[in-house]
N, CA, C and O of each residue as an XYZ file, in Angstrom:
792
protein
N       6.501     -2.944    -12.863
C       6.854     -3.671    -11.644
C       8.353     -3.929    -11.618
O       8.912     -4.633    -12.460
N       9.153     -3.153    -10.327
C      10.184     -3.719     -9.902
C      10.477     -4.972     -9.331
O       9.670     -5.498     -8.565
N      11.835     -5.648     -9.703
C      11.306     -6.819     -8.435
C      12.957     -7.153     -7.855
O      13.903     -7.511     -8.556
N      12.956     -7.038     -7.137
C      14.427     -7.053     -6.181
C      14.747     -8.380     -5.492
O      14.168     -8.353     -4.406
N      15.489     -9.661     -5.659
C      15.881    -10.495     -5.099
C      16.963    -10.706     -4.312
O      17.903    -10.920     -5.078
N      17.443    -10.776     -2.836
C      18.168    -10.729     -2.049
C      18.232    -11.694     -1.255
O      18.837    -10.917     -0.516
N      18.200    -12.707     -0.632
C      17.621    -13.888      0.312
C      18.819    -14.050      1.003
O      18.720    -14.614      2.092
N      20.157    -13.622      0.567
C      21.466    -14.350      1.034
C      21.886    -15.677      0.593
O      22.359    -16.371      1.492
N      21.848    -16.026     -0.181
C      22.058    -17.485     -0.673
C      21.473    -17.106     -2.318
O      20.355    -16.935     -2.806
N      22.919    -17.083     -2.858
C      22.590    -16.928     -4.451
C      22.203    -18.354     -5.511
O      22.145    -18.281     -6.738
N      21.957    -19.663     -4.669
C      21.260    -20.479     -5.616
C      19.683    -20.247     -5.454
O      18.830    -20.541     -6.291
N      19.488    -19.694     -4.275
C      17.932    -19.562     -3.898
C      17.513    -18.819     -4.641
O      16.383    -18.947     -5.112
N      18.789    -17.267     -5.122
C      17.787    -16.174     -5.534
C      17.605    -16.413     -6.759
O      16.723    -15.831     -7.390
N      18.675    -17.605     -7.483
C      18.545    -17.872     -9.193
C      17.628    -19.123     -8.949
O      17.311    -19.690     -9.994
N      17.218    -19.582     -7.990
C      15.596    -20.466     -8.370
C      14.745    -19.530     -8.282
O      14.029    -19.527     -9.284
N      14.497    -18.770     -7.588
C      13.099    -17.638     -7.596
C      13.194    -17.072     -8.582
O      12.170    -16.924     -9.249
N      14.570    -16.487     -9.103
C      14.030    -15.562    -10.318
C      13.603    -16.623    -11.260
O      12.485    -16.431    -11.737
N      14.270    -17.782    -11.675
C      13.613    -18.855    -12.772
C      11.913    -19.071    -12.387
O      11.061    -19.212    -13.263
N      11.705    -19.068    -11.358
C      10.496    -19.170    -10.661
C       9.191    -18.199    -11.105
O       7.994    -18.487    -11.124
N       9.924    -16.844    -11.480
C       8.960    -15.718    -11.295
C       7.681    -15.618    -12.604
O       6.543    -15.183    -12.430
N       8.206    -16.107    -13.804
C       7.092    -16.347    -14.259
C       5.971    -17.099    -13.944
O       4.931    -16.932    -14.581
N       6.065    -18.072    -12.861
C       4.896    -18.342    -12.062
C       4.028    -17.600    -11.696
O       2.842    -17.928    -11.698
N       4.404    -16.610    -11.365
C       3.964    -15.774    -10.462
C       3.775    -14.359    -10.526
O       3.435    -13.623     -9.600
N       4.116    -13.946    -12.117
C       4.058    -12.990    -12.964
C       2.396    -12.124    -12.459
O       1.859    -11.223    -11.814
N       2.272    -12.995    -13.145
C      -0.035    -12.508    -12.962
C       0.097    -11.794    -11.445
O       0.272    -10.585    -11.297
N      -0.016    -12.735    -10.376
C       0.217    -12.617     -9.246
C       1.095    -11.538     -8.212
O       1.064    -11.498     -6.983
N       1.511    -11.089     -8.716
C       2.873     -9.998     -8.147
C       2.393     -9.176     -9.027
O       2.480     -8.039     -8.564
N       1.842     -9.174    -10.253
C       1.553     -7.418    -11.050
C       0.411     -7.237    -10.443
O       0.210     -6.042    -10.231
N      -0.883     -8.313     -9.870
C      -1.944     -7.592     -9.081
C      -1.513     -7.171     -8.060
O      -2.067     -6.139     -7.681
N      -0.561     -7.634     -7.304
C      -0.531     -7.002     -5.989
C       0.487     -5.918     -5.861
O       0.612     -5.147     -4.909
N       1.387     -5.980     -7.248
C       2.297     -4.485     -6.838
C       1.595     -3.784     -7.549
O       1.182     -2.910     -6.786
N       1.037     -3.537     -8.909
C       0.515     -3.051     -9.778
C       1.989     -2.327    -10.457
O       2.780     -3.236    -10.709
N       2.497     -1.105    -10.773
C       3.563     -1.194    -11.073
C       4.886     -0.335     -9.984
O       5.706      0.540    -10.264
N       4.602     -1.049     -8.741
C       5.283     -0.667     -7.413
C       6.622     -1.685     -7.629
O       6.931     -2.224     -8.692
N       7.355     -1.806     -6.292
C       8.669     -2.989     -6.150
C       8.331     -3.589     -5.901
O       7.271     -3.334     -5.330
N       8.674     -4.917     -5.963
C       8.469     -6.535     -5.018
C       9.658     -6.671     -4.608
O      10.513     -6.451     -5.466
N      10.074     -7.001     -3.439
C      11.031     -7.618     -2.614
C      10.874     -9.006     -1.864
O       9.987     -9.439     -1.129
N      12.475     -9.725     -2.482
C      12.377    -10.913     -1.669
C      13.625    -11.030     -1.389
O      14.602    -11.294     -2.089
N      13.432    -10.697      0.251
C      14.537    -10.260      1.213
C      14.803    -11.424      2.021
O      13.997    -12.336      2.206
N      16.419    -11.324      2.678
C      16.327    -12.044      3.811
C      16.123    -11.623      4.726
O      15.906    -10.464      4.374
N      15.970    -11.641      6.029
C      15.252    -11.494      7.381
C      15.950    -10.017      8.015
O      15.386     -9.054      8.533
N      17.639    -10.313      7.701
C      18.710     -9.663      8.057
C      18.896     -8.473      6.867
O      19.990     -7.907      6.901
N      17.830     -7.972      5.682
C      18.391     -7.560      4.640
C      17.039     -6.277      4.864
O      17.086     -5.179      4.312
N      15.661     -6.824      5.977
C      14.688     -5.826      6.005
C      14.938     -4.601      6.709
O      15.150     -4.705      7.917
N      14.954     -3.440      6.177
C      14.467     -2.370      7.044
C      13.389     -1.543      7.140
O      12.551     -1.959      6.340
N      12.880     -0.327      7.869
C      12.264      0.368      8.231
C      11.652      0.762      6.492
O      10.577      0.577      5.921
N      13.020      1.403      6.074
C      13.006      1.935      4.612
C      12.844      0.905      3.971
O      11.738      1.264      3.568
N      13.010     -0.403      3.358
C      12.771     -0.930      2.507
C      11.101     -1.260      3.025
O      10.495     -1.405      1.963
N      10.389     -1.389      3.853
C       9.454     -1.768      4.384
C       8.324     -0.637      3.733
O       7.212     -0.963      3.317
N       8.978      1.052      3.746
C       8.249      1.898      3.210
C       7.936      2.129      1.459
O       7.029      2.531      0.730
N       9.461      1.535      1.347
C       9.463      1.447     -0.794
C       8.867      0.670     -1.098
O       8.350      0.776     -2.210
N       8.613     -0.502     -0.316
C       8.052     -1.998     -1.229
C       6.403     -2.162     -1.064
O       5.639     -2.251     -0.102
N       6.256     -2.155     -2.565
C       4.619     -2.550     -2.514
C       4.174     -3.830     -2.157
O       3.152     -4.019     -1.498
N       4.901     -4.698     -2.565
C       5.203     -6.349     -1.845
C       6.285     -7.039     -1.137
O       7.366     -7.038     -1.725
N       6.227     -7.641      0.020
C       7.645     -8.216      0.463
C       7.283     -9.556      0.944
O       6.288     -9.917      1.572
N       7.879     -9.946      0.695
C       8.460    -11.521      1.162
C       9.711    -11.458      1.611
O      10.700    -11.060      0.994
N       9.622    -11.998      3.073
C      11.196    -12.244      3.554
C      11.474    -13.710      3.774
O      10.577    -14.179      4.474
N      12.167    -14.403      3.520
C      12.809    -15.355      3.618
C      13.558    -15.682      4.648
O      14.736    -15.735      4.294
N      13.366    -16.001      6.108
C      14.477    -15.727      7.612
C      14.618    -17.551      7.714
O      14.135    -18.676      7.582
N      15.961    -16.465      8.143
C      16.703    -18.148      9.408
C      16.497    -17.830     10.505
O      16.382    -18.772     11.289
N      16.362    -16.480     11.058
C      16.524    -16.496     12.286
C      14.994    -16.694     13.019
O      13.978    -16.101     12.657
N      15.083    -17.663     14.125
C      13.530    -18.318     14.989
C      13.185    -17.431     15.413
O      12.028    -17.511     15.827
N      13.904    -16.030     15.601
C      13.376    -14.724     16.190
C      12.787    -13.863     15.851
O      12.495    -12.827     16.448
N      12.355    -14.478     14.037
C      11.902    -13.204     13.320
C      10.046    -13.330     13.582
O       9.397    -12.495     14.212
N       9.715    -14.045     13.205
C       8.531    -13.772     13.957
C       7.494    -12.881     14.830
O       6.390    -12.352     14.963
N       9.286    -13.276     15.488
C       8.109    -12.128     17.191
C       9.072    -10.433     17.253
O       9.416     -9.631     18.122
N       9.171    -10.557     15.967
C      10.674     -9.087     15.365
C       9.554     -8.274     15.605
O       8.518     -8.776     15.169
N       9.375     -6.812     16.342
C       8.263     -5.566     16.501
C       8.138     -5.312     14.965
O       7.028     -4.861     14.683
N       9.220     -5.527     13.573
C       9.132     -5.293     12.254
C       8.234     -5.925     11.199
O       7.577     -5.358     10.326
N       8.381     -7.570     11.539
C       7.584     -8.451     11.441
C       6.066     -8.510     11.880
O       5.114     -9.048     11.314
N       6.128     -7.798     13.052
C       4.827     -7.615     12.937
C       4.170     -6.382     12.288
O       2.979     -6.409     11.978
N       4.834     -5.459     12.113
C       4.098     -3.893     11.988
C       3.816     -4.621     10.094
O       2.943     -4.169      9.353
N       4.552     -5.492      9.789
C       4.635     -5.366      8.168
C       3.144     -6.544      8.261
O       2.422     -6.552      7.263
N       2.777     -7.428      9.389
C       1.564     -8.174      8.920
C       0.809     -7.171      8.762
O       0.114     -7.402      7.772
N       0.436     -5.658      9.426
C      -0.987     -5.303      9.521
C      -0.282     -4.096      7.994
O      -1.121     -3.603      7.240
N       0.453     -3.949      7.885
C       0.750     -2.601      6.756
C       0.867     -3.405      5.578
O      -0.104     -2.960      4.964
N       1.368     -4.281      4.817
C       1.474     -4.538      3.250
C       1.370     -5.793      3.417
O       1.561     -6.556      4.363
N       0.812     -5.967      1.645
C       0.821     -6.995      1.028
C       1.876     -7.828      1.396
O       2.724     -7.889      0.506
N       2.181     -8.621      2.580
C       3.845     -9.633      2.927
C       3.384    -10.535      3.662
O       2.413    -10.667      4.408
N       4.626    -11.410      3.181
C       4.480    -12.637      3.601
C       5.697    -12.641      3.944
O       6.471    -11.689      3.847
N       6.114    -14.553      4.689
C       7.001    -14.814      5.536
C       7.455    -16.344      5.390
O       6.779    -17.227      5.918
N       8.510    -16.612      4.729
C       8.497    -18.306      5.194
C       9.942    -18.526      5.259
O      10.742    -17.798      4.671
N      10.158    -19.183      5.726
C      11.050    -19.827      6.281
C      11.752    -20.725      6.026
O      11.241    -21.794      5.691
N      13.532    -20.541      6.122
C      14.658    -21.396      5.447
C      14.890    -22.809      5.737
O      14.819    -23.099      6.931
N      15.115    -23.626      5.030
C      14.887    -23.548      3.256
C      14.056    -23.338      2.328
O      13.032    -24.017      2.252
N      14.307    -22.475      1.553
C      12.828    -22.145      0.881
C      12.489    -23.102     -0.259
O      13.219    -23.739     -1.019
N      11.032    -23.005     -0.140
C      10.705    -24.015     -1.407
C       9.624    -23.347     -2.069
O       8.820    -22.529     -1.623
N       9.771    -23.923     -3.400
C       8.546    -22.690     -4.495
C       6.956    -22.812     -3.628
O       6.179    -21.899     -3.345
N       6.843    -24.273     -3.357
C       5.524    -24.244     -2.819
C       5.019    -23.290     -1.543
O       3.847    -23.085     -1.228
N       6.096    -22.815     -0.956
C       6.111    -21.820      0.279
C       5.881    -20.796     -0.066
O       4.974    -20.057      0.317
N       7.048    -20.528     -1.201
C       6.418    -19.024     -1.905
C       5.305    -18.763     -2.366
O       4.921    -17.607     -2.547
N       4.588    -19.848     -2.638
C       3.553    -19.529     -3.667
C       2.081    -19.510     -2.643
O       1.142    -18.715     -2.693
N       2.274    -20.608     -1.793
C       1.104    -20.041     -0.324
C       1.181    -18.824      0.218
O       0.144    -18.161      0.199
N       2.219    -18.316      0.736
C       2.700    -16.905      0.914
C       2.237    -15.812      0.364
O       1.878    -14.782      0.935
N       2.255    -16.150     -1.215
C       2.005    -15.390     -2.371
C      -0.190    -15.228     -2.288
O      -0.877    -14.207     -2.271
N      -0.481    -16.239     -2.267
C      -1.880    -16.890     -2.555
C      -2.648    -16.265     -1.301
O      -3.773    -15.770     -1.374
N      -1.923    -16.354     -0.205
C      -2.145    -15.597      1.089
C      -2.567    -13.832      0.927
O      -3.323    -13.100      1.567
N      -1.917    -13.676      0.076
C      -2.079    -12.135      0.217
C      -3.465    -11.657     -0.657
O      -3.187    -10.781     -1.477
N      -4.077    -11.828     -0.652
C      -5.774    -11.993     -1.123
C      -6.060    -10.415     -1.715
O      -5.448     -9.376     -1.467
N      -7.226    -10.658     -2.587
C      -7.640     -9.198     -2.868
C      -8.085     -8.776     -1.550
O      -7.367     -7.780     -1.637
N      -8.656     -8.627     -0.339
C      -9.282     -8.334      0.524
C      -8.268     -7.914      1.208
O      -8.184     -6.747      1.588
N      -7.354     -8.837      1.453
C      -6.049     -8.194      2.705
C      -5.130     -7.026      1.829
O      -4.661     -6.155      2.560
N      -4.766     -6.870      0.169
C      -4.356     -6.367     -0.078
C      -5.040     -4.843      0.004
O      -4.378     -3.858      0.332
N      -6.259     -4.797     -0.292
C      -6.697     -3.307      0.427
C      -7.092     -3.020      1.941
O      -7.666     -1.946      2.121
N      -6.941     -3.562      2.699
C      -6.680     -3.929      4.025
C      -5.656     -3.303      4.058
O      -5.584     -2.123      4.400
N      -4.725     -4.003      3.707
C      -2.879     -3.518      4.282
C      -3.278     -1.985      3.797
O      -3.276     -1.012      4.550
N      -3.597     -1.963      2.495
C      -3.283     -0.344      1.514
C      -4.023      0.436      2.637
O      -3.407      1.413      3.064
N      -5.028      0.220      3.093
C      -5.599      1.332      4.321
C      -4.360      1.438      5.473
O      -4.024      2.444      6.098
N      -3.909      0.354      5.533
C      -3.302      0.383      6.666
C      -1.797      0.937      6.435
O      -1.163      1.406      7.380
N      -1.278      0.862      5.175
C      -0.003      1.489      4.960
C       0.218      3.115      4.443
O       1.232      3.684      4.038
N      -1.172      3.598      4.635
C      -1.059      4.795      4.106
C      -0.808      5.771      4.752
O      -1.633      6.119      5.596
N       0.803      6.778      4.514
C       1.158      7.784      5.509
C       1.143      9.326      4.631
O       1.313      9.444      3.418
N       0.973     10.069      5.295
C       0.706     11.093      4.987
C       1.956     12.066      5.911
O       2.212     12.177      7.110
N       2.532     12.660      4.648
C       3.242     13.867      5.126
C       3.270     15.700      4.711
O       3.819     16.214      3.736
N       2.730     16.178      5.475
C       1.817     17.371      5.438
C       2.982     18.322      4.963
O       2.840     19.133      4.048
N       3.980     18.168      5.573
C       4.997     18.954      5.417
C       5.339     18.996      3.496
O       6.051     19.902      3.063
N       4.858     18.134      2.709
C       5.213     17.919      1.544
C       3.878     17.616      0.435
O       3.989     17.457     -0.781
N       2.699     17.590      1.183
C       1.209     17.408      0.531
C       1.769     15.928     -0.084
O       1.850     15.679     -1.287
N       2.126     15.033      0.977
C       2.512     14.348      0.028
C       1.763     12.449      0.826
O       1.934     12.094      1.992
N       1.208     11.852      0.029
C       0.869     10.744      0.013
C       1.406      9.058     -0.082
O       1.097      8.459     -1.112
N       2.155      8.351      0.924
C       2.438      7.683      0.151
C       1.770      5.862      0.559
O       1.151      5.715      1.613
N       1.926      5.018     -0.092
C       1.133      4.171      0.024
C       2.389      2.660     -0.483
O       2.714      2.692     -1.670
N       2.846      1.780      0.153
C       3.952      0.904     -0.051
C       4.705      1.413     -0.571
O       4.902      2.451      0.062
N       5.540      1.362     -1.672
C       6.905      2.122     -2.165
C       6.202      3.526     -3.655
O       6.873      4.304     -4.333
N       5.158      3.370     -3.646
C       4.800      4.950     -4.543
C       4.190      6.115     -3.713
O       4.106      5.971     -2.494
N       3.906      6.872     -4.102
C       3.665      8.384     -3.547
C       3.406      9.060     -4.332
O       3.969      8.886     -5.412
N       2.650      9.922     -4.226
C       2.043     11.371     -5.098
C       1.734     12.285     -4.525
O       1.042     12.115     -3.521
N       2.112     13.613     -4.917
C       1.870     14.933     -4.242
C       0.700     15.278     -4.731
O       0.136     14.720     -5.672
N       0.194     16.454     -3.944
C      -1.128     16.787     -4.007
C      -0.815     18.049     -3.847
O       0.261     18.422     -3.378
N      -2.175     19.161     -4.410
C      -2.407     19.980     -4.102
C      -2.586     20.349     -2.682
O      -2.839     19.390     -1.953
N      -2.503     21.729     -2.005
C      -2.872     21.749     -0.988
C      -4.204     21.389     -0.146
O      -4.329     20.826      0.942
N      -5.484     22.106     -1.359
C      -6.522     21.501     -1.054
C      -6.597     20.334     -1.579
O      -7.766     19.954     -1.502
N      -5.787     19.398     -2.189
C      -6.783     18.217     -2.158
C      -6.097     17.199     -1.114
O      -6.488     16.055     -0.880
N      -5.047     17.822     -0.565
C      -4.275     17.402      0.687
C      -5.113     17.240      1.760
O      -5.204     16.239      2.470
N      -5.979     18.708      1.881
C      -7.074     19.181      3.185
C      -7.950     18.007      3.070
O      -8.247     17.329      4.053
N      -8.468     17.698      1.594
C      -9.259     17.061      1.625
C      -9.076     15.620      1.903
O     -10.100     15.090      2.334
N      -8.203     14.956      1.794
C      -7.416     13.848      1.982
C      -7.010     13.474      3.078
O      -6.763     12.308      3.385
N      -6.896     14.541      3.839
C      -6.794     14.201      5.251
C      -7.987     14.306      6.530
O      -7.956     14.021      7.727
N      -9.066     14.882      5.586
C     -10.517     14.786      6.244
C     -10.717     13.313      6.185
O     -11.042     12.603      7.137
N     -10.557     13.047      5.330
C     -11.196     11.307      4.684
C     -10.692     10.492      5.336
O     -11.370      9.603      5.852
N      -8.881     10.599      5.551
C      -8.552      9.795      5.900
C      -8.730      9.342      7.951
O      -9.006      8.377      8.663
N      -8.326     10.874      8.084
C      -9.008     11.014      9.460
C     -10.272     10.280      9.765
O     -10.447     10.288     10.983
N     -11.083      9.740      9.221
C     -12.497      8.984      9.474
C     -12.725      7.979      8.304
O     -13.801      7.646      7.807
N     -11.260      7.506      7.924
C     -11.535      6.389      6.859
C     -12.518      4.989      7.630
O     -12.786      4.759      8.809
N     -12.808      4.372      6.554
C     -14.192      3.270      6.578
C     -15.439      4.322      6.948
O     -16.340      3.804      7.608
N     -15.565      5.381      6.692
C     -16.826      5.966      7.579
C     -17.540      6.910      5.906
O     -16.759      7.070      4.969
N     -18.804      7.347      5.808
C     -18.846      7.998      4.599
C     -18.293      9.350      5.437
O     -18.353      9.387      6.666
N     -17.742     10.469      4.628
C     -17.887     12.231      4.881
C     -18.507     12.931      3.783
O     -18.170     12.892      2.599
N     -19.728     13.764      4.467
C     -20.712     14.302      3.362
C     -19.594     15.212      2.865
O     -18.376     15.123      3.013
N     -20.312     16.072      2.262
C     -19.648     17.366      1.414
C     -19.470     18.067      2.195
O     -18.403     18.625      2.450
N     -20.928     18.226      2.966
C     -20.635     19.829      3.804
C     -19.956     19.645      5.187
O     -19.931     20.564      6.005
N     -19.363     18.332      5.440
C     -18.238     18.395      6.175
C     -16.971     18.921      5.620
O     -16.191     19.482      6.391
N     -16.614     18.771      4.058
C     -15.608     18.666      3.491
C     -15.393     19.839      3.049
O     -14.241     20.231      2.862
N     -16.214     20.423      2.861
C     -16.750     22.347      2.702
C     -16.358     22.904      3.785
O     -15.567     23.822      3.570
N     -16.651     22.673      5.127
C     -16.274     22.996      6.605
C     -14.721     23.230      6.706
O     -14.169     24.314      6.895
N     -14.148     22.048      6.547
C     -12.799     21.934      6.773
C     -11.747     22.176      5.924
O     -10.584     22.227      6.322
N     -12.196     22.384      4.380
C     -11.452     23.058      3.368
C     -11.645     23.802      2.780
O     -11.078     24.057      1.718
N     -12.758     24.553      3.437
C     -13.393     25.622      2.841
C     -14.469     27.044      3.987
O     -15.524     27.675      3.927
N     -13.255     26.869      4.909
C     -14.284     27.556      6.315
C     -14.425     28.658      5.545
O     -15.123     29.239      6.376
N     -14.356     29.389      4.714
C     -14.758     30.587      4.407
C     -15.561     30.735      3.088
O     -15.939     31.632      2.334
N     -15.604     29.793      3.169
C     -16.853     29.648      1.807
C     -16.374     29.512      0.499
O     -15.298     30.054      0.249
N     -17.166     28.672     -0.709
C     -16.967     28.809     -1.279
C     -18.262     28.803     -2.571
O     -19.254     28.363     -1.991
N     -18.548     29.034     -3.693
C     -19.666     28.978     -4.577
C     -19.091     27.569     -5.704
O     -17.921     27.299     -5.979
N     -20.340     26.866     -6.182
C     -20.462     26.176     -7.310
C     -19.578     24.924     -6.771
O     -19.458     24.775     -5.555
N     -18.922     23.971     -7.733
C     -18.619     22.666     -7.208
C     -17.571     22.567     -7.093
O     -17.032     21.617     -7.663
N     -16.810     23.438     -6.351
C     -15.557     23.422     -6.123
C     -15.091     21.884     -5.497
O     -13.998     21.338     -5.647
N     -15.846     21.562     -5.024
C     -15.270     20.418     -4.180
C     -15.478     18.892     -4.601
O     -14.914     17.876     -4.194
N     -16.588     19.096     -5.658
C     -16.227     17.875     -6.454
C     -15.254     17.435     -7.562
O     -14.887     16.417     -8.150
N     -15.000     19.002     -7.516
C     -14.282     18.886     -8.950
C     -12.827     18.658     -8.030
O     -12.140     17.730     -8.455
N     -12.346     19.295     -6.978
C     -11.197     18.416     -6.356
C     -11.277     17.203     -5.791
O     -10.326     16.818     -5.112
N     -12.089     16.620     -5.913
C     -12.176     15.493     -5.226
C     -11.998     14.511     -6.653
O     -11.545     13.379     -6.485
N     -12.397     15.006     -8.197
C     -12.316     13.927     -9.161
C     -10.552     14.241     -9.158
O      -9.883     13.213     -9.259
N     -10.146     14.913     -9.103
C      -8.565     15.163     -9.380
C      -7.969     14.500     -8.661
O      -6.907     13.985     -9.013
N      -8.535     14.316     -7.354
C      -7.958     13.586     -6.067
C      -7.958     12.073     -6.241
O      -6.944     11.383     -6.137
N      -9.437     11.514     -6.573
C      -9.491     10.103     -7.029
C      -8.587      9.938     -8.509
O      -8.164      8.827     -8.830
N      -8.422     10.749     -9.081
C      -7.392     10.362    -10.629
C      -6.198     10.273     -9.942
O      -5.521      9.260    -10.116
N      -5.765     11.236     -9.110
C      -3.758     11.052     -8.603
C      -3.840      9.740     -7.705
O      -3.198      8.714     -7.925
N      -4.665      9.922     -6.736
C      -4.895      8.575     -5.536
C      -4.909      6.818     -6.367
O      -4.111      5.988     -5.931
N      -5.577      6.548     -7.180
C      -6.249      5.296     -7.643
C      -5.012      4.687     -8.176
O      -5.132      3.467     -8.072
N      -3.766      5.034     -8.753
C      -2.814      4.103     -9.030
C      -1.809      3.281     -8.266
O      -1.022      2.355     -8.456
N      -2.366      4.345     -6.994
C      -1.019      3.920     -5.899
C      -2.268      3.295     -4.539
O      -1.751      2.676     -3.609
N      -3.464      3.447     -4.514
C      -4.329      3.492     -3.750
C      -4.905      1.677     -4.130
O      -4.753      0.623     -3.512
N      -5.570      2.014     -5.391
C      -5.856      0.877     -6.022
C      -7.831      1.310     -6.102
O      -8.553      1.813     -5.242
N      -8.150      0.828     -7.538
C      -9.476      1.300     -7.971
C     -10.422      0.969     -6.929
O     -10.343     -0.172     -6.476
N     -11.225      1.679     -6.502
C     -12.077      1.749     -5.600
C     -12.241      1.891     -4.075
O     -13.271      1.812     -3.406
N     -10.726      2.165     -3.614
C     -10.577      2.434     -2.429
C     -10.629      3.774     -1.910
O     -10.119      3.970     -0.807
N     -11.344      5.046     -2.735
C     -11.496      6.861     -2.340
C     -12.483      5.889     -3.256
O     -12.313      4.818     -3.839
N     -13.533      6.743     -3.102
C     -15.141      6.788     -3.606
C     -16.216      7.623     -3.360
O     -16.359      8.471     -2.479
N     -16.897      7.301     -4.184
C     -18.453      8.720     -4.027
C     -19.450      7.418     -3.451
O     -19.614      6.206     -3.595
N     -19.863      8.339     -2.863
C     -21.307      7.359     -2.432
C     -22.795      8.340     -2.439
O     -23.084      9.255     -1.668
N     -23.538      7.821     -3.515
C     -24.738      8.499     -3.925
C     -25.535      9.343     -2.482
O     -26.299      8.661     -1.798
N     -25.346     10.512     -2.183
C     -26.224     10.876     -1.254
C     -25.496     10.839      0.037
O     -25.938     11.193      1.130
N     -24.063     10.260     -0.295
C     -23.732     10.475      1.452
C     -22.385     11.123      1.657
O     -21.674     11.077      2.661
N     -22.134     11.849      0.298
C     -20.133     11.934      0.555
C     -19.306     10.907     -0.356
O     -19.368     10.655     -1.559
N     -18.579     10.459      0.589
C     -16.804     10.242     -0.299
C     -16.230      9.105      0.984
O     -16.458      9.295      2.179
N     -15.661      8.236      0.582
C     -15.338      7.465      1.437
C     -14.228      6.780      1.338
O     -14.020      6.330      0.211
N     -13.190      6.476      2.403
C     -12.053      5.620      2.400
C     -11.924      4.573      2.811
O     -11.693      4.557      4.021
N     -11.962      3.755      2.396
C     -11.896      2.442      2.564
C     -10.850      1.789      3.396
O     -10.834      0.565      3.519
């Protein structure tokens, strides 16, 4: 785990870092070993929004709120938001806020896919893929929360056929690269019905 402190006000950022063993436990479940950022309002971008597995911004400005950034980051990652002057107890609701439930929530919701590169990425990590397990990855994700049998997954990565278990055996390769940046149990088998994204 990275962890990046920025707020604009360097007594704030040397109380948070004194702070962070609080919150040690807490920030390694939710980055696992991704960045944490604790930005000021004026310090977020597009790109830091895509590297960071966790963010907390810290704003002065009354405008951040209703920022189109501010919002795209409630439904995409693990982040929170509070507001200057900061106090540990803010951080730490903020922190407490981000729940096991919303954190794979966001992870569905932050996951982009770029074809041009078989490439996966999910808050600030990423992993390339094979081509087919790209195909396959983008069947799933195309109808994530839903199960997809096999012989859909045979159809679409395999219109020309193929013999024996080709497709489970990419699909265990797929759940081994996916699960560190994904988080355990979010790609899955489901007895009798397919493979599913959560």
């Amino acid at each position: 785990m990275q962890i990046h402190i920025h707020t604009g006000d360097d007594a704030t950022d040397a109380l948070l870092q004194a702070a962070l063993p609080l919150w040690e436990a807490r920030l390694t479940a939710l980055s696992g070993d991704g960045t944490v950022c604790i930005l000021s309002d004026t310090g977020v971008t597009e790109q830091t929004a895509d590297e960071a597995s966790v963010l907390l911004v810290v704003y002065r400005s009354e405008g951040w709120p209703g920022d189109p950034l501010h919002k795209r980051l409630t439904d995409a990652l693990p982040y929170g938001a509070v507001s200057w002057p900061v106090s540990l107890a803010a951080v730490e609701k903020a922190l407490l806020q981000m729940d096991t439930g919303t954190v794979r929530e966001s992870h569905a919701a932050a996951i982009r896919l770029l074809p041009e590169e078989n490439l996966v990425k999910c808050g600030g990590r990423s992993v390339r893929l094979t081509t087919r397990e790209f195909q396959l990855f983008s069947v799933l994700y195309e109808h994530r929360g839903q199960p997809v049998s096999r012989d859909i997954l045979l159809a679409a990565v395999w219109p020309e056929g193929v013999e024996g278990n080709a497709c489970e055996v990419h699909m265990t390769h797929l759940r081994r690269k996916l699960t560190p940046i994904l988080g355990e149990g979010m790609l899955a088998g489901i007895r009798g019905k397919g493979y599913i994204l959560h």
